[in-house]
C-alpha positions in Angstrom: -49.3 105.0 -145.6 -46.2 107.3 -145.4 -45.7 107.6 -149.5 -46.9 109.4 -152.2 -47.3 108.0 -155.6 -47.2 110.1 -158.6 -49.4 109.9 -161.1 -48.1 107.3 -163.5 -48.4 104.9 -160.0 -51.9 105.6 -158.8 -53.1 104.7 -162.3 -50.9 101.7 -162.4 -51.9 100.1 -158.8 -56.0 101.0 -159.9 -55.5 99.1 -162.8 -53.8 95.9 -160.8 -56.6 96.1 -158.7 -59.3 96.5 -161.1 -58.2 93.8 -163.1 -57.7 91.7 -160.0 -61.1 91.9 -158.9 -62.6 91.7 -163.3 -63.9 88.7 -164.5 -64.5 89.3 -168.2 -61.4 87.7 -169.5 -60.1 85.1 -166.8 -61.5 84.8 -163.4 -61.0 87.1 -160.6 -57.9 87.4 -158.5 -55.8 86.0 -162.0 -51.9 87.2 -161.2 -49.9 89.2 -163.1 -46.9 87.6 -165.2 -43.7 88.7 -166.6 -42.2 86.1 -168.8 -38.5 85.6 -169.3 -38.7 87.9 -172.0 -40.4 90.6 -169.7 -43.8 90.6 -171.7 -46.8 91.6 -169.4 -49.6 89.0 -169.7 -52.8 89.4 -167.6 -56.5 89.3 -170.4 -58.5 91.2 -168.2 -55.8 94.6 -168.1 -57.7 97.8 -169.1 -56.9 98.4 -172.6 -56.3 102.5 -172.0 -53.6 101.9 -169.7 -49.8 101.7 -171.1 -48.8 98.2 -169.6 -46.2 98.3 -167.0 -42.7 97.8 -167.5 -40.6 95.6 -165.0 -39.3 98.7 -163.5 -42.5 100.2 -163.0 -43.4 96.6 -161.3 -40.4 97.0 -159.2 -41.0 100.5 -157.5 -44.5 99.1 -156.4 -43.4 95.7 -154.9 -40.6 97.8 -153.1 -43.8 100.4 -151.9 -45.9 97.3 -150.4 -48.5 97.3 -153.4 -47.6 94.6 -154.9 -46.7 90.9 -153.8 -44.8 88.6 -155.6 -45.4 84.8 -155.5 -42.0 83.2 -155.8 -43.9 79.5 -156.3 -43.8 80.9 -160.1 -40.1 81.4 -160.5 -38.5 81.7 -163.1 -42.0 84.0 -164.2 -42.3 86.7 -161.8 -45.6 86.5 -160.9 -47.2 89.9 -159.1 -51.3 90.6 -157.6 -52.3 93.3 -155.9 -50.8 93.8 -152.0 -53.8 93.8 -149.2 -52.8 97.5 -148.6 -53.5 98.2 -152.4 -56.6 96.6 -152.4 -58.0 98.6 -149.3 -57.2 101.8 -150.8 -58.7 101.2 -154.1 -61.7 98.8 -154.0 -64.2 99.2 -150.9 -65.1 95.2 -151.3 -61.8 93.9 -150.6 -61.5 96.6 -147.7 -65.1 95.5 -146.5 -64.1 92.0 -146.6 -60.6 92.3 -145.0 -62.3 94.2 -142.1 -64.3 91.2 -141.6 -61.5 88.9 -141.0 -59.7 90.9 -139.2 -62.6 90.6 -136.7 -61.7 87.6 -134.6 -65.1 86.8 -133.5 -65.8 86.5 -137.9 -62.9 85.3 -139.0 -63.2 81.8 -139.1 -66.7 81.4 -139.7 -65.7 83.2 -143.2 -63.4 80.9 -143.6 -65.5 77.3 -143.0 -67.6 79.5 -145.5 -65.2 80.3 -148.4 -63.7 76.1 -147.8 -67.7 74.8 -148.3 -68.1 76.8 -151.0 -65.2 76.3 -153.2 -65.6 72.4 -152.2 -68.7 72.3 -153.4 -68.1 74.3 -156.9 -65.6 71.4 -157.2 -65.1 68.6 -155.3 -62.6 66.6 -157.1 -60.0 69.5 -156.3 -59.0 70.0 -152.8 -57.7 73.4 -151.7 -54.2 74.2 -151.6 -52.3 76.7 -149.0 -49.0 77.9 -149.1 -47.0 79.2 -146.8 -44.6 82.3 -148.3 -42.2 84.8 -146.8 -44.4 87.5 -146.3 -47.5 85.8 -147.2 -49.4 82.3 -147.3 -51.5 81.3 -150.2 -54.5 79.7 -151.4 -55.1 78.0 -154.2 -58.5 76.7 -155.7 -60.3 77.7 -159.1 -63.4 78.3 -156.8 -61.4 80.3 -153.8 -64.5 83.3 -153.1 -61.9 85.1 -150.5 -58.8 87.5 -151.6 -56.1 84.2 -151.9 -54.0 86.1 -149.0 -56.4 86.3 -146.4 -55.5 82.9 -144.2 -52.8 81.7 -141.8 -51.7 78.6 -141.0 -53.3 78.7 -137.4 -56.6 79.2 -138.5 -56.7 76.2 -140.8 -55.2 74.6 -137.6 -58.5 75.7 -135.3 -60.8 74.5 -137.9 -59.0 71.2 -137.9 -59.5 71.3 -134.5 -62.9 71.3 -134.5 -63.6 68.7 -137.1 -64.5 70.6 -139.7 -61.6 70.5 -142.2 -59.1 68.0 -142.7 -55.4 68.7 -144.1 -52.7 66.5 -146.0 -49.1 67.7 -146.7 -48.5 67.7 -150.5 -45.0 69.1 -150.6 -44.5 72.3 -149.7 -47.9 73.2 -149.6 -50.9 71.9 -147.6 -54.1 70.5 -149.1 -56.9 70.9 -147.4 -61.0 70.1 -147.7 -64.3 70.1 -145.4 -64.6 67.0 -143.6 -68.3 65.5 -144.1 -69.3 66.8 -140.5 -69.0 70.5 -141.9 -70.9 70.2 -145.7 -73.4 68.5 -143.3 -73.5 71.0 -141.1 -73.8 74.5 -142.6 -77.0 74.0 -144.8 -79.2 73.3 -141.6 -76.6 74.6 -139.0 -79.5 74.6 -136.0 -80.7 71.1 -137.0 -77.3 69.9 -137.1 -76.8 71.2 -133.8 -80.3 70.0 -132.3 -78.7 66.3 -133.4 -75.4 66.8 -131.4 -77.5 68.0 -128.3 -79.5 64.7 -129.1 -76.4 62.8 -129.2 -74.6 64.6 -125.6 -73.4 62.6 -122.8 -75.6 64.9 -119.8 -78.0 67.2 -119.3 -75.3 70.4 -119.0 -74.0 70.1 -122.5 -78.0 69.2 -124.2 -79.1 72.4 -122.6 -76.1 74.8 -123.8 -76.6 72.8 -127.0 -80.3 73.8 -127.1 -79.1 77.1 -126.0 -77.3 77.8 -129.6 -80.5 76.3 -131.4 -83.2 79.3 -130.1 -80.5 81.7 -131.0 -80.4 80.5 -133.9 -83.9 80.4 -134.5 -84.3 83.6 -133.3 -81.6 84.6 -136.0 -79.5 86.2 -132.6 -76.0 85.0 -133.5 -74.0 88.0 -132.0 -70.7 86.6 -130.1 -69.2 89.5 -128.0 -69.6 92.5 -130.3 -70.3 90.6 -134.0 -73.4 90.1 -135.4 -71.9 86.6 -137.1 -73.9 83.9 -139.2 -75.1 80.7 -138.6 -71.9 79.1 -139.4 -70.4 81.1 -136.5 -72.5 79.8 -134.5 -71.6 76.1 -135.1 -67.9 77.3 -134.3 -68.4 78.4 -131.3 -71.0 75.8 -130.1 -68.2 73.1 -131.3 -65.8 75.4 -129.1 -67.9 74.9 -126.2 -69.2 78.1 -125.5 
């Protein structure tokens, strides 16, 4: 980055991103709100640090450390900016550098959908698409809320293994039966589709996938991947 921040900032943008990540008071990855009357409400803020005024607020956004989500208007609601979160906490840069691999990306994502599906089926998730930004939203959400485009919910689609409905201006969206079959037995699930294929070509590049995942080799190109990445790219026809 081509800034400085003083002192009063660096403590300011640890604390967003410290309480971001806590989960003592309200889950993780809680936002930040300013009321109309410009109090500061977040539970899991470190009490030793002086809350932030709006100002203070404003100086960040304007740095690229904090995003505001305008869905919350007329609260102006705040979380900590991708670049914040890589320079302060070593998970968030750990799991950003995962997405940002393209050979991981959207097995993390089938992943992260299963998962918060499961911890609560009767809620689908919800993305949003923002200005600089798209969102998701679901109590059970395991990924930083930023970290997914439109396109890749539009590849998963693709394959089968999420289906999407437009609710307003935002875009609901669930794994389809075929993928919370799948990814608890990913090489059995496979072994059935080579079963199930119309020739000999695609049961043997089928059966290809199941040794390797047997033999727990799931490297596409340079990533070491999971299982799960190997159902994507067995569905993609590799």
């Amino acid at each position: 980055m081509e800034f400085t921040l003083d002192d009063r900032q660096r403590e300011l943008i640890e604390a967003f991103v410290s309480a971001w990540e806590m989960t003592s008071q309200v889950p993780a990855h809680t936002p930040f709100d300013f009321d109309a009357s410009d109090r500061f409400a977040n539970p899991n803020w470190p009490p030793a640090i002086r809350t932030p005024s709006r100002e203070e607020v404003r100086a960040l956004v304007h740095l690229g450390l904090l995003e505001v989500d305008h869905r919350a208007a007329p609260v102006w609601r705040v979380f900590p900016s991708a670049d914040a979160r890589a320079m302060f906490d070593q998970a968030a840069s750990s799991e950003a550098e995962a997405l940002a691999d393209p050979e991981r990306r959207l097995e993390l994502i089938l992943e992260a959908t299963v998962r918060a599906f499961n911890a609560d089926p009767s809620e689908p998730l919800h993305f949003t698409p923002m200005d600089q930004i798209d969102i998701v939203a679901h109590p059970h959400w395991p990924l930083q809320p930023d970290s997914v485009h439109e396109h890749d919910l539009r590849q998963l689609e693709d394959l089968e293994l999420i289906s999407t409905s437009p609710r307003g201006d935002d875009l609901a969206f669930w794994p389809t039966s075929t993928a919370r079959a799948a990814l608890p037995d990913v090489a059995s699930f496979i072994d059935r589709l080579a079963d199930e294929a119309p020739n000999e070509s695609e049961q043997s590049r089928l059966r290809r996938w199941v040794v390797r995942i047997h033999a727990g080799d799931f490297a596409v190109g340079t990533a070491a991947g999971t299982a799960s990445g190997a159902l994507i790219h067995a569905l993609m026809g590799h």
